[in-house]
mmCIF file of the N, C-alpha and C atoms, coordinates in Angstrom:
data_MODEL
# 
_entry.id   MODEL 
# 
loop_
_atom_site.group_PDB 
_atom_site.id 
_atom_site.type_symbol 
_atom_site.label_atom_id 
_atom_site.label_alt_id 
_atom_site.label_comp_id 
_atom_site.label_asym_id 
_atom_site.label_entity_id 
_atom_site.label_seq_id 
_atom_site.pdbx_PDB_ins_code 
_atom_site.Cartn_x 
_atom_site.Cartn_y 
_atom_site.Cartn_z 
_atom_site.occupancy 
_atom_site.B_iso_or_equiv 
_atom_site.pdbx_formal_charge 
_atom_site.auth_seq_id 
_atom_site.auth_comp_id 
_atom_site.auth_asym_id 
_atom_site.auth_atom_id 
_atom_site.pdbx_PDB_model_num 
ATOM 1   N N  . UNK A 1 1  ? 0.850   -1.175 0.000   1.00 0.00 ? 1  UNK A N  1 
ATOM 2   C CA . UNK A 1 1  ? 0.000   0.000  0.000   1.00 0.00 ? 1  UNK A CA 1 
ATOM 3   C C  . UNK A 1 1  ? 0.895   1.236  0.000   1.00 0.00 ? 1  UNK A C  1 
ATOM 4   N N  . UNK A 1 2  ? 0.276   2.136  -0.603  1.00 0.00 ? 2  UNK A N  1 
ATOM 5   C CA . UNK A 1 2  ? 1.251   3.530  -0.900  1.00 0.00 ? 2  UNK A CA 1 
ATOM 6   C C  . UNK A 1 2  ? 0.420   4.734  -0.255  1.00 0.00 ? 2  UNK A C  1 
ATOM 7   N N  . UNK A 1 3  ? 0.843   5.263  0.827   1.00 0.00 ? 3  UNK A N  1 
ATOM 8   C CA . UNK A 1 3  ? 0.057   6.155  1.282   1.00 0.00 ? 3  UNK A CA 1 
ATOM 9   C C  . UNK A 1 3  ? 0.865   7.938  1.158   1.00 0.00 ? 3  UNK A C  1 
ATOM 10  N N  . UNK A 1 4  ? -0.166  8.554  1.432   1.00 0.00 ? 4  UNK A N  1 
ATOM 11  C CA . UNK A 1 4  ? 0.623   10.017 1.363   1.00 0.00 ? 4  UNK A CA 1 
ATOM 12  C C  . UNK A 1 4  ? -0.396  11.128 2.703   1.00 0.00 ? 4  UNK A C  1 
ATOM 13  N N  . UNK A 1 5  ? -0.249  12.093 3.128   1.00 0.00 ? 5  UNK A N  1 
ATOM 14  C CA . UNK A 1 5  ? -0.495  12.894 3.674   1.00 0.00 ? 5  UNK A CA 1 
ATOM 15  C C  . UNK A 1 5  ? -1.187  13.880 3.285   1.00 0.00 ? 5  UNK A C  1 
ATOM 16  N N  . UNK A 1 6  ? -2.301  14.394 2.649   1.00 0.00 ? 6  UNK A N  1 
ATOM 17  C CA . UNK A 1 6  ? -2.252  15.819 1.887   1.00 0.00 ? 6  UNK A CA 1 
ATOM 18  C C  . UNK A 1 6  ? -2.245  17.479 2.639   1.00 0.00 ? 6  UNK A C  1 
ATOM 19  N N  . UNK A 1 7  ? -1.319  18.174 2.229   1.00 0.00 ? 7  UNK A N  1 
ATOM 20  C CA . UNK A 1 7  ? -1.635  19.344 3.295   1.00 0.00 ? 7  UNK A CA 1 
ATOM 21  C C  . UNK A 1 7  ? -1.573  20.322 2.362   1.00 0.00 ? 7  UNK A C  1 
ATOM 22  N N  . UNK A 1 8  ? -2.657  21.464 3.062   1.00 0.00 ? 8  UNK A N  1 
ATOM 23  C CA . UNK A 1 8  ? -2.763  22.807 1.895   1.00 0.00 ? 8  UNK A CA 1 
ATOM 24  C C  . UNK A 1 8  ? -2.473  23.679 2.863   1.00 0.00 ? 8  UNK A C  1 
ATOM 25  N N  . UNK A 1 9  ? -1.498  24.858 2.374   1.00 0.00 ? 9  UNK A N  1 
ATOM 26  C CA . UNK A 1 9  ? -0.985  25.610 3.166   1.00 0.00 ? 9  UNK A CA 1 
ATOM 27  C C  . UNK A 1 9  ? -0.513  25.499 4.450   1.00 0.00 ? 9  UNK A C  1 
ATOM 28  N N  . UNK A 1 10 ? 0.170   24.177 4.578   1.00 0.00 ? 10 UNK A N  1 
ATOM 29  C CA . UNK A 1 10 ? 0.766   24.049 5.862   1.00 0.00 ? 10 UNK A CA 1 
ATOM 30  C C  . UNK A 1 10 ? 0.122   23.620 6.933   1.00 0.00 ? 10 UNK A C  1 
ATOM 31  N N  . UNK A 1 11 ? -1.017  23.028 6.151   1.00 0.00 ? 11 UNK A N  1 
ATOM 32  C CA . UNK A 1 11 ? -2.583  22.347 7.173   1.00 0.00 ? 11 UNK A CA 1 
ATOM 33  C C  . UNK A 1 11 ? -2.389  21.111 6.371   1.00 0.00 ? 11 UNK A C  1 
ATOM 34  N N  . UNK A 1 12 ? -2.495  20.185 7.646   1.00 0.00 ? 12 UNK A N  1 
ATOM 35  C CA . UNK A 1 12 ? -3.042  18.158 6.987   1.00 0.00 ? 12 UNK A CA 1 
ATOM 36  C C  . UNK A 1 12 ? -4.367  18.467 6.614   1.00 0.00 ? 12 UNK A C  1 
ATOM 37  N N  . UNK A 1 13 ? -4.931  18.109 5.527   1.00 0.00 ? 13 UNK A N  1 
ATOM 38  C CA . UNK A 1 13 ? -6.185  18.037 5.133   1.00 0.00 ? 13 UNK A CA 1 
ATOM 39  C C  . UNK A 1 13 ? -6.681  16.528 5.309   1.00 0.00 ? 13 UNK A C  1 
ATOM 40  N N  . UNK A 1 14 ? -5.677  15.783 5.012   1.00 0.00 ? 14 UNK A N  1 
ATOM 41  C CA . UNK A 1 14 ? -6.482  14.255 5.438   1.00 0.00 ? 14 UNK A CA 1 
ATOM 42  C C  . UNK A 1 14 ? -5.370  13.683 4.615   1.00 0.00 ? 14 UNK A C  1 
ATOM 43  N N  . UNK A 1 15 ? -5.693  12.428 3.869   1.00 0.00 ? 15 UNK A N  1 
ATOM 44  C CA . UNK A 1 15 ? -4.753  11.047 3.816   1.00 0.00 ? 15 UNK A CA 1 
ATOM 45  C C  . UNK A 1 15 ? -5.077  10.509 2.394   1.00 0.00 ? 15 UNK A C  1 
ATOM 46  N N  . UNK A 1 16 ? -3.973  10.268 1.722   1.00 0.00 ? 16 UNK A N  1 
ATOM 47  C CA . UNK A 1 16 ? -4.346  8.983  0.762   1.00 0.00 ? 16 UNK A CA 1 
ATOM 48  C C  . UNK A 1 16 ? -3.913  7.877  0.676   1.00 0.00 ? 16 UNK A C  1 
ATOM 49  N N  . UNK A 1 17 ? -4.641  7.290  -0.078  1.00 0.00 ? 17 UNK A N  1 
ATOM 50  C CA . UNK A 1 17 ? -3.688  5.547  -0.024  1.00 0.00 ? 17 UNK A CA 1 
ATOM 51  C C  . UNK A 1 17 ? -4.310  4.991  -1.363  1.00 0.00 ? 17 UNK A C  1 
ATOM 52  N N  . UNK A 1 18 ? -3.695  4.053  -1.959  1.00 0.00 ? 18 UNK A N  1 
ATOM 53  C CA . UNK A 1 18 ? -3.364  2.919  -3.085  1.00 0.00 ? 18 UNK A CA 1 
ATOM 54  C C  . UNK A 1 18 ? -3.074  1.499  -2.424  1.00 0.00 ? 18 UNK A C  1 
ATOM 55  N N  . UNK A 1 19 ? -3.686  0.472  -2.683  1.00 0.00 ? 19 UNK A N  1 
ATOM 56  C CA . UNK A 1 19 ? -3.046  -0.587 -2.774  1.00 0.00 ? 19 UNK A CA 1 
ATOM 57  C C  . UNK A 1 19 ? -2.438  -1.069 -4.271  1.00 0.00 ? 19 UNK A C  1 
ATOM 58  N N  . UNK A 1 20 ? -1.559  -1.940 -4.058  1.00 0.00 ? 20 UNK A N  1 
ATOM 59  C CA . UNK A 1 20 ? -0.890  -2.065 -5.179  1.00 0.00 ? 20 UNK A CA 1 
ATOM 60  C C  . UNK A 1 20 ? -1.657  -2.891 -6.221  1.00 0.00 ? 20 UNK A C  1 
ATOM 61  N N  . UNK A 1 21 ? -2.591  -3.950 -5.757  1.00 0.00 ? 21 UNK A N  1 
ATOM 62  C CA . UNK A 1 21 ? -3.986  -5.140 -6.760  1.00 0.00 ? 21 UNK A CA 1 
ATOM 63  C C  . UNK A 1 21 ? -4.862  -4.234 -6.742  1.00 0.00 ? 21 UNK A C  1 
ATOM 64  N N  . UNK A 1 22 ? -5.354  -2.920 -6.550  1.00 0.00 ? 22 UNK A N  1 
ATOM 65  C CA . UNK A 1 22 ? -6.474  -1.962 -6.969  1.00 0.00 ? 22 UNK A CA 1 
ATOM 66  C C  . UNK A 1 22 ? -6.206  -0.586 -7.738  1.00 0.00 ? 22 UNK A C  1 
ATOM 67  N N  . UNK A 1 23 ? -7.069  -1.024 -8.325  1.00 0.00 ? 23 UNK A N  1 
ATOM 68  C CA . UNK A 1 23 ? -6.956  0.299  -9.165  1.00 0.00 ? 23 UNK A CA 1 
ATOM 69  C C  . UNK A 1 23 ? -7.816  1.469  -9.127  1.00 0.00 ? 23 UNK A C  1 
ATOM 70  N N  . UNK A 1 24 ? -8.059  2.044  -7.525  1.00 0.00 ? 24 UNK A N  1 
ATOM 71  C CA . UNK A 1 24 ? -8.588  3.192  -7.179  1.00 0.00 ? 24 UNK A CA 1 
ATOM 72  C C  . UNK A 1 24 ? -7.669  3.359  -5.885  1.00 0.00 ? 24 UNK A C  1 
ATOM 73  N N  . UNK A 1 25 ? -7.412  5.280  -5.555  1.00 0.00 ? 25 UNK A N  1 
ATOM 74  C CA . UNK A 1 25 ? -7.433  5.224  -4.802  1.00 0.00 ? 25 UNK A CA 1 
ATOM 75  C C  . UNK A 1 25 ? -8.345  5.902  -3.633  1.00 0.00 ? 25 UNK A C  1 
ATOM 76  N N  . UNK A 1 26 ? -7.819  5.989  -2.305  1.00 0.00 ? 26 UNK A N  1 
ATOM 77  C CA . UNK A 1 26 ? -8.735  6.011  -1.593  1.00 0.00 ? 26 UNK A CA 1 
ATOM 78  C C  . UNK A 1 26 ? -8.274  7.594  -0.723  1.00 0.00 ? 26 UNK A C  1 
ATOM 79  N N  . UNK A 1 27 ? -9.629  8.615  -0.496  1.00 0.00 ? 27 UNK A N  1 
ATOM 80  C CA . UNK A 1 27 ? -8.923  9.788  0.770   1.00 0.00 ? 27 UNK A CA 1 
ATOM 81  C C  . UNK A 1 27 ? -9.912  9.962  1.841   1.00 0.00 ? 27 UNK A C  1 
ATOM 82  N N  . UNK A 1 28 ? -9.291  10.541 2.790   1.00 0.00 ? 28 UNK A N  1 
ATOM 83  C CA . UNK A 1 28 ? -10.051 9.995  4.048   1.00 0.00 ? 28 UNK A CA 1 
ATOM 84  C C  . UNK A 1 28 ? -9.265  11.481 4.900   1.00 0.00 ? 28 UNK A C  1 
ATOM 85  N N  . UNK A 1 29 ? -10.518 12.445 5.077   1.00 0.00 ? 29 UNK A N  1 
ATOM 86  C CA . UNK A 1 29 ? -9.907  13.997 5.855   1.00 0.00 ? 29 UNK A CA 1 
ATOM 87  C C  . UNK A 1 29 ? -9.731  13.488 6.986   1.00 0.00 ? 29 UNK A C  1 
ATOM 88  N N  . UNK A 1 30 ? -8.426  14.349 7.753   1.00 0.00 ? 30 UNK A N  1 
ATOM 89  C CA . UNK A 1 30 ? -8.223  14.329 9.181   1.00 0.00 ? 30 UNK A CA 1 
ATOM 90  C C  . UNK A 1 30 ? -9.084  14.654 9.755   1.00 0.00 ? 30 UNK A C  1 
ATOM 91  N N  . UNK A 1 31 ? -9.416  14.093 11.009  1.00 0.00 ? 31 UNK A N  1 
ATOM 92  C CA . UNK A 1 31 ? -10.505 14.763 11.799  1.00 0.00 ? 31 UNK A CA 1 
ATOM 93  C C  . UNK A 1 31 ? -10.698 15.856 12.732  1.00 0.00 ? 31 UNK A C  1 
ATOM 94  N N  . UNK A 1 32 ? -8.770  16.313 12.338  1.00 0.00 ? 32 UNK A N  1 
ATOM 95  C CA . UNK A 1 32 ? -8.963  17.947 13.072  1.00 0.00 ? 32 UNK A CA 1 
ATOM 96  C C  . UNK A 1 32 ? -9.266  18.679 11.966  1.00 0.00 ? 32 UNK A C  1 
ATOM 97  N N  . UNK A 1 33 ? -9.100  18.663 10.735  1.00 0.00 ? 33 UNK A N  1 
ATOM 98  C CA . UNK A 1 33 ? -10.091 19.298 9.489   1.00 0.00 ? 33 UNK A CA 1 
ATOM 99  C C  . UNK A 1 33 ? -11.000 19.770 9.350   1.00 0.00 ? 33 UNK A C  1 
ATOM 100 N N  . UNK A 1 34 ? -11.807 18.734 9.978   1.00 0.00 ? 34 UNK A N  1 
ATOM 101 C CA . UNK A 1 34 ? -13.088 18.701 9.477   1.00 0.00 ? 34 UNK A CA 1 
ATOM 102 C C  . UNK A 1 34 ? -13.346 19.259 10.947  1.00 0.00 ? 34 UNK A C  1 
ATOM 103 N N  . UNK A 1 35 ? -13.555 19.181 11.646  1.00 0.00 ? 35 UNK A N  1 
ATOM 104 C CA . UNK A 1 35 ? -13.335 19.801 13.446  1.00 0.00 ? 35 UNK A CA 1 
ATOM 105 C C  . UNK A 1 35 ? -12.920 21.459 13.076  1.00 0.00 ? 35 UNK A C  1 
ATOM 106 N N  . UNK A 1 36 ? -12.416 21.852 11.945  1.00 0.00 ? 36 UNK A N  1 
ATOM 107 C CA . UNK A 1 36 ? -12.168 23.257 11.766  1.00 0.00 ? 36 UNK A CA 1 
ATOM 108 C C  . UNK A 1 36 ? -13.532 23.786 10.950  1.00 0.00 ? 36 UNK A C  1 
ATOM 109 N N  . UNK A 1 37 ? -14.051 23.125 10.249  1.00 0.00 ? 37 UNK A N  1 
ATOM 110 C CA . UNK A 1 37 ? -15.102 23.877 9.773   1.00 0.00 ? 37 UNK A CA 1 
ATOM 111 C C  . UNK A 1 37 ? -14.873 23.753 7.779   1.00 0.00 ? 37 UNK A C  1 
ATOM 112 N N  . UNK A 1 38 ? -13.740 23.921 7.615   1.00 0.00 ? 38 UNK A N  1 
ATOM 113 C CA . UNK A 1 38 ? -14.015 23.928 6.218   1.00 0.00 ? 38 UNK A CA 1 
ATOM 114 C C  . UNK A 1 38 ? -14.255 23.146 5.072   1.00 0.00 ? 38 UNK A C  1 
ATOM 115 N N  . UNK A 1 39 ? -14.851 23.219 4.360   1.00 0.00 ? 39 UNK A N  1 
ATOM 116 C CA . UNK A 1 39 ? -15.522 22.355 3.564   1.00 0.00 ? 39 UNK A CA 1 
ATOM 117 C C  . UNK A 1 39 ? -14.837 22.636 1.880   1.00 0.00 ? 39 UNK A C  1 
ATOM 118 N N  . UNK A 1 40 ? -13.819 22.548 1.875   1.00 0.00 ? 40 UNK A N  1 
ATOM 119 C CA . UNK A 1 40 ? -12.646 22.457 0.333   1.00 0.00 ? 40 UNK A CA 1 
ATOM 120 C C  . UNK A 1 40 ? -13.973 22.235 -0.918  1.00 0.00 ? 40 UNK A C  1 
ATOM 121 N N  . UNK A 1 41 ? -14.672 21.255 -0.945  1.00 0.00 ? 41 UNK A N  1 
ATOM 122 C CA . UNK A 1 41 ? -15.195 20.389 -1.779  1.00 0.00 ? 41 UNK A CA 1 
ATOM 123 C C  . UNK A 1 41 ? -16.352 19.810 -1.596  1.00 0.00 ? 41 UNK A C  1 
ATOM 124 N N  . UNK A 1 42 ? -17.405 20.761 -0.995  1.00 0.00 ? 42 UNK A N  1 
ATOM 125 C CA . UNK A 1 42 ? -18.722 20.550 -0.490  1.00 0.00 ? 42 UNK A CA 1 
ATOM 126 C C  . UNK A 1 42 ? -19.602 19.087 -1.320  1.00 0.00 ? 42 UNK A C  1 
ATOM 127 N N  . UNK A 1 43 ? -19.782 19.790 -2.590  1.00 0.00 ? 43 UNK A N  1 
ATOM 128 C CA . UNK A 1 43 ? -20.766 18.687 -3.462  1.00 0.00 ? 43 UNK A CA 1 
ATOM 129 C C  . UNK A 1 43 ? -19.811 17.247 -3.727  1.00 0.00 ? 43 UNK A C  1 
ATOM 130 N N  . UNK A 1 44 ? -18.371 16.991 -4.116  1.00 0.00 ? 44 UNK A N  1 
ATOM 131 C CA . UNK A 1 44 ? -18.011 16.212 -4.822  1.00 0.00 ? 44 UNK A CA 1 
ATOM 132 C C  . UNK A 1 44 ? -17.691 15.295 -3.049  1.00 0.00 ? 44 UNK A C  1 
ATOM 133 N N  . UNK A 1 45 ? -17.015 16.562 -2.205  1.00 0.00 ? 45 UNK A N  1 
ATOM 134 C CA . UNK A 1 45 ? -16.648 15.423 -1.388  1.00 0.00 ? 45 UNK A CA 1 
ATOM 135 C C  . UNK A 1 45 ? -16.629 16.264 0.443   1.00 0.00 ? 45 UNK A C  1 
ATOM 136 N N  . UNK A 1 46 ? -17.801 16.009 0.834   1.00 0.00 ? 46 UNK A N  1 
ATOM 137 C CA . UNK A 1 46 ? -17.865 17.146 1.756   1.00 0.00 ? 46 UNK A CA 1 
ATOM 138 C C  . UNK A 1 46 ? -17.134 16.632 2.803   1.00 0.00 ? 46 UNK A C  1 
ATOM 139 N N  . UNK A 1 47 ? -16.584 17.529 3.957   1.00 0.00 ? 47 UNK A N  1 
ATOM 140 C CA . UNK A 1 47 ? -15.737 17.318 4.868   1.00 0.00 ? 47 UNK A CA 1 
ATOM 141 C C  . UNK A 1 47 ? -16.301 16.462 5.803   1.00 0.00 ? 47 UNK A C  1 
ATOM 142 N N  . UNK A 1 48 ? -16.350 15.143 5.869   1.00 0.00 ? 48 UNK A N  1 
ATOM 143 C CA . UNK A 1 48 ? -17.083 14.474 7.097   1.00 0.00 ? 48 UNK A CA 1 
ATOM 144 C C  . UNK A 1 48 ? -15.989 13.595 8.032   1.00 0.00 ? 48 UNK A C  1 
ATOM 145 N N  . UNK A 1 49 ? -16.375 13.490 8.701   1.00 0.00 ? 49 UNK A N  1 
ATOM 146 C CA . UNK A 1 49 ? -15.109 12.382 9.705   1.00 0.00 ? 49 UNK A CA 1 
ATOM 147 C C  . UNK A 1 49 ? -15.481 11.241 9.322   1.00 0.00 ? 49 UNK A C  1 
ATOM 148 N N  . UNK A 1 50 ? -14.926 10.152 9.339   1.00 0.00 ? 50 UNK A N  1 
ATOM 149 C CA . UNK A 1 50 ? -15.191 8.724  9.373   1.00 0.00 ? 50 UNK A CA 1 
ATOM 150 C C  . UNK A 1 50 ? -15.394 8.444  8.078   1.00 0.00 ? 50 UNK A C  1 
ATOM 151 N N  . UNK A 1 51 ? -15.604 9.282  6.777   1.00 0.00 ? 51 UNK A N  1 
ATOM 152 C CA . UNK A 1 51 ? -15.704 8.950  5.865   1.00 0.00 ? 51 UNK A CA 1 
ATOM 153 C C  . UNK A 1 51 ? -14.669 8.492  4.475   1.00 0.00 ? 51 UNK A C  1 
ATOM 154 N N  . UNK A 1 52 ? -14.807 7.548  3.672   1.00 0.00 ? 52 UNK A N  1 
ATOM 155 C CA . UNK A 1 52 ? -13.223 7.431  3.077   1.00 0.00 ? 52 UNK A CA 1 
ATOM 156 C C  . UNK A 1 52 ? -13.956 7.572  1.349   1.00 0.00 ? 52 UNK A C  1 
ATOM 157 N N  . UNK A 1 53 ? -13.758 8.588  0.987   1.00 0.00 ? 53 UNK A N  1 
ATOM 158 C CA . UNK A 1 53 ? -14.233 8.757  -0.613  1.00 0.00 ? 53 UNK A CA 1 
ATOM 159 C C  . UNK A 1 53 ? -13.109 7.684  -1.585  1.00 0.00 ? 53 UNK A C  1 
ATOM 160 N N  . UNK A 1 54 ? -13.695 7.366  -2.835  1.00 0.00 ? 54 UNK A N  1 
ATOM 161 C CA . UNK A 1 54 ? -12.780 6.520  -3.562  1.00 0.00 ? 54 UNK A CA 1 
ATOM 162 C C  . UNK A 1 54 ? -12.957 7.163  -4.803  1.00 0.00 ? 54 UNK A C  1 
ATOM 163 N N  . UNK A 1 55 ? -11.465 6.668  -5.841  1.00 0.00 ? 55 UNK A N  1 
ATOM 164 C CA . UNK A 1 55 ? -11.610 7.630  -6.813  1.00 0.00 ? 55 UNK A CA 1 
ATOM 165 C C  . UNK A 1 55 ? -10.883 6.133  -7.614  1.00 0.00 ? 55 UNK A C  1 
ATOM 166 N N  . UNK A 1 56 ? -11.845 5.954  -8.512  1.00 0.00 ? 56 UNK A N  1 
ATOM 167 C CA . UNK A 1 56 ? -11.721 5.187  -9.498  1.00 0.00 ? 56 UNK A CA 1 
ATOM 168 C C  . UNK A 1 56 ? -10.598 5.453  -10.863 1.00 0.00 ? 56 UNK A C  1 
ATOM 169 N N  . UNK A 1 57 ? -10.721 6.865  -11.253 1.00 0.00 ? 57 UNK A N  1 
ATOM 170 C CA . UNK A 1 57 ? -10.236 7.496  -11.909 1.00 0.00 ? 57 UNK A CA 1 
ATOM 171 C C  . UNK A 1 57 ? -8.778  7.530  -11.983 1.00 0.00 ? 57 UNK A C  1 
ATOM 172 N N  . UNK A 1 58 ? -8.158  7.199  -10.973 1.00 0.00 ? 58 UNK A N  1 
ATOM 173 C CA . UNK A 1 58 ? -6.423  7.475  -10.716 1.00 0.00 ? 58 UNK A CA 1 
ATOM 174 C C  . UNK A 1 58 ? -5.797  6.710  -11.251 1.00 0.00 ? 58 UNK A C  1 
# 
């Protein structure tokens, strides 16, 4: 599995990951993020805790 961190402006926004037999990957916001209030990506992918969006596309 290949994971990464994502941060915008010096803020963790949350997490990604790949396994190496799938061909999507997966992001999943930190939950002090989303605990801040902002919402990057309301309609496609709104800021929720516990939630892990998948992106087929990658």
């Amino acid at each position: 599995m290949t994971m990464a961190t994502v941060r915008l402006w010096g803020t963790t926004i949350g997490y990604v990951s790949m396994d190496h037999d799938e061909t999507f990957a997966r992001f999943e916001y930190d939950p002090a993020f989303v605990e801040a209030g902002i919402d990057l990506a309301p309609l496609m992918m709104p800021a929720k805790a516990g939630v892990i969006y998948r992106f087929p596309d990658i």
